[in-house]
Structure formats: structure tokens, C-alpha cells
N, C-alpha and C positions, 0 to 999 in steps of 0.2 A: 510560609511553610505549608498551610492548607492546600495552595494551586499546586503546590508542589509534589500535595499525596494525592490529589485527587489527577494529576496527570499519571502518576504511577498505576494509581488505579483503573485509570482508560486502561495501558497498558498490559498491564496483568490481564486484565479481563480480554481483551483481545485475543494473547496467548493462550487464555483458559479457553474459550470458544474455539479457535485454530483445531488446538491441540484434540478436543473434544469431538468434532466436526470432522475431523480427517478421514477419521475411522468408514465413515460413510461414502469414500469417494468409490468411484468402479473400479476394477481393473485396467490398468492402458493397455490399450493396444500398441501404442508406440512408443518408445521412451525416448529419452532425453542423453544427449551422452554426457560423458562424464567432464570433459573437457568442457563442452557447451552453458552444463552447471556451473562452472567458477563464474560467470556472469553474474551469481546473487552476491558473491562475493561483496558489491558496494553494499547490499541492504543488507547484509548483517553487519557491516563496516555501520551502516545508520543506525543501529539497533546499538550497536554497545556505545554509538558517541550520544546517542539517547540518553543509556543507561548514565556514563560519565558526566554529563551537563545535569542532571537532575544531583546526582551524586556529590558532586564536586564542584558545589557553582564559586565556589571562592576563588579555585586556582584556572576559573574561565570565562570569569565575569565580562561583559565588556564596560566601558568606562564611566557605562550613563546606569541609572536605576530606573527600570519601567515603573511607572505608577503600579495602585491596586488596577484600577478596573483596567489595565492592559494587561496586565496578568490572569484578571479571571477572562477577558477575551481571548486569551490566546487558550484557557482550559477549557471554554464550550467551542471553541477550531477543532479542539482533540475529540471532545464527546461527540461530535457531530462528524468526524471522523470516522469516531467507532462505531458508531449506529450506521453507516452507510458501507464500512469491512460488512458488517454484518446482512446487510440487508443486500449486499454483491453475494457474500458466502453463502449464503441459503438461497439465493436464485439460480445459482449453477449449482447449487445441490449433490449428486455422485458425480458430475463433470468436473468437479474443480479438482486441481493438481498443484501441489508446490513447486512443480518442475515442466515443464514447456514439453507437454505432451497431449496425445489424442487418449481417451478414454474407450473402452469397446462400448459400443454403440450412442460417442459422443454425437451432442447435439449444440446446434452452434444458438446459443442464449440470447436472445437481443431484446428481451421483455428486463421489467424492473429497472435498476439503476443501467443494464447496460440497453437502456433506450435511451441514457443522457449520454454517456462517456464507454466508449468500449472497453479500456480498463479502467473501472472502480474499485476494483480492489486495490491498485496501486494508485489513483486517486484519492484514494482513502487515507492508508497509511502516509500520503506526503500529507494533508491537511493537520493526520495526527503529528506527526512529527513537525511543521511547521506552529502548530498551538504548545508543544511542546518548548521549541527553540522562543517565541515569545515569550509563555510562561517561566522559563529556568531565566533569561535575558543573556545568554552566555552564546560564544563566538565555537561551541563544542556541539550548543544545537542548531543553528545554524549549517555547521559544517556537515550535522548528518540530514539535514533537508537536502544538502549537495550530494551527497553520499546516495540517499536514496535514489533522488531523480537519475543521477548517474545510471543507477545498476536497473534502474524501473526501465528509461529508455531503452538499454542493451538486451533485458531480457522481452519488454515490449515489442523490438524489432524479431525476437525470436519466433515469438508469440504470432504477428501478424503474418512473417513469412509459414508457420505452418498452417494456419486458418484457410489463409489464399490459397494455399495447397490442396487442401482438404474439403475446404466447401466455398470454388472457386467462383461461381456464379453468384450465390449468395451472399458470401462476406466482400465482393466486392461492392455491389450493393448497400450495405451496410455499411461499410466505411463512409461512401457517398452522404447517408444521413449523420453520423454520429460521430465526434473528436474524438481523439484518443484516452485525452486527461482532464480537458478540461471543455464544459460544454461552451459550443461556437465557439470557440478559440486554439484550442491544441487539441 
């Protein structure tokens, strides 16, 4: 029951910062279309089977029982998670965007976490949600580790083709050094 509030607690506290943090981004110069948006579609699809798996682990258990100490391994995946949302979310500072757009007088980031992984921020969120689906042991948080990576991919490819557009010499560059999710390997 503990791993269970304190994944909640990753959580919430995530949303508390987001939510908090927003406030501070720039104006965009570009936006994102509306269509283009249903791309996050999977990641909020991962957010509520988050919410469901912690919720309801009875009607999604899967057949085995994780010990304790897999359980609290899967609750420091999340914490360590959410220290590293946070530590992406304050390095792109007024740059960052919930939506696959340039900022006015954006600047393309590659200090901090995005000198391991060039998206960390959805780096992030799949770690938490993977300590989550360990923690809850249900086949609902599992499904939103699927969920996520899905929707991270789609808007990932959003993401890279506008960068490449916008700061072409550079972010090609950069890609060269740095994975997209996972350091040296994705």
C-alpha cells in the first residue's frame, strides 16, 4: 500500500511542477495544428491506465505477486523519473511547449539531461510509468508503458522533423551525438 502512495505521489507531484512551470513558457512563434495534436492522444491514454493500475489493481493484477523489494525498485524507477521531468523541465526553461512547436526566440537545448537523450522529458515520464507498472504489478500498467512509448514516438517524430527544420545545421549535429530516449541505444 506504501509503494502504492508513494508512486501516486511521484505523480501528483509531477503534475504540480508541469502545471506550475507552464506558466513560464514564451510565446510560440509557431504552433502546432490541431489535428497534429491527437498524437498525445496515447499519453494521456498512459496517464489514465496509470491512474487505473494503481487504482484498481485487483480487477488487473497479473498472476504472479512481485515481492517487497520489486516493488520498492519499481518506486525509486518513478522517483528517479521525476527528478530527471524535472531536471529536463528547467533546462529548457520559457522553451518548453506541451505541443510540437518553436517558441519566439527559441533556442535549440543540448546542455543538462539533453546532452544524454534528446528527449528526456519523455524519457522521463516512460521510466515513471515503467516503476509505476512494476510497482502496481498489473497488465493496465504495463499497457500504459505501451501507451506512452506509442504516443512519445509519434509526437517524438513531430518534434525531430521540426528541430531539423529550424535549426538544420545544428540539430543535425546533435542527433549525431546524442539517442533520442535512451543513452547509446535508442
Amino acid at each position: 500500500m506504501l509503494t502504492r502512495l508513494l508512486i501516486f505521489a511521484c505523480w501528483i507531484a509531477l503534475t504540480v511542477y508541469w502545471r506550475q512551470s507552464a506558466g513560464r513558457s514564451k510565446p510560440a512563434a509557431q504552433t502546432q495544428s490541431t489535428e497534429s495534436r491527437m498524437a498525445r492522444f496515447p499519453v494521456w491514454l498512459g496517464f489514465l491506465l496509470v491512474l487505473a493500475a494503481g487504482l484498481f489493481p485487483s480487477w488487473c493484477s497479473l498472476p504472479f505477486v512481485s515481492p517487497a523489494a520489486v516493488r520498492w525498485s519499481g518506486v525509486v524507477l518513478c522517483a528517479l523519473g521525476l527528478a530527471f521531468a524535472i531536471w529536463a523541465r528547467r533546462t529548457l526553461g520559457a522553451d518548453w511547449s506541451q505541443d510540437v512547436e518553436l517558441k519566439q526566440g527559441h533556442r535549440l537545448v543540448i546542455q543538462g539531461p539533453y546532452r544524454l537523450v534528446r528527449h528526456p522529458i519523455y524519457t522521463a515520464h516512460l521510466l515513471m510509468a515503467l516503476g509505476s507498472a512494476i510497482t502496481f504489478g498489473t497488465w493496465l500498467g504495463y499497457a500504459a508503458v505501451l501507451s506512452f512509448f506509442v504516443g512519445f514516438r509519434v509526437k517524438l517524430a513531430q518534434e525531430e522533423e521540426l528541430l531539423t527544420r529550424s535549426f538544420p545545421g545544428e540539430y543535425a549535429e546533435y542527433r549525431k551525438r546524442a539517442k533520442a530516449l535512451l543513452p547509446w541505444l535508442l
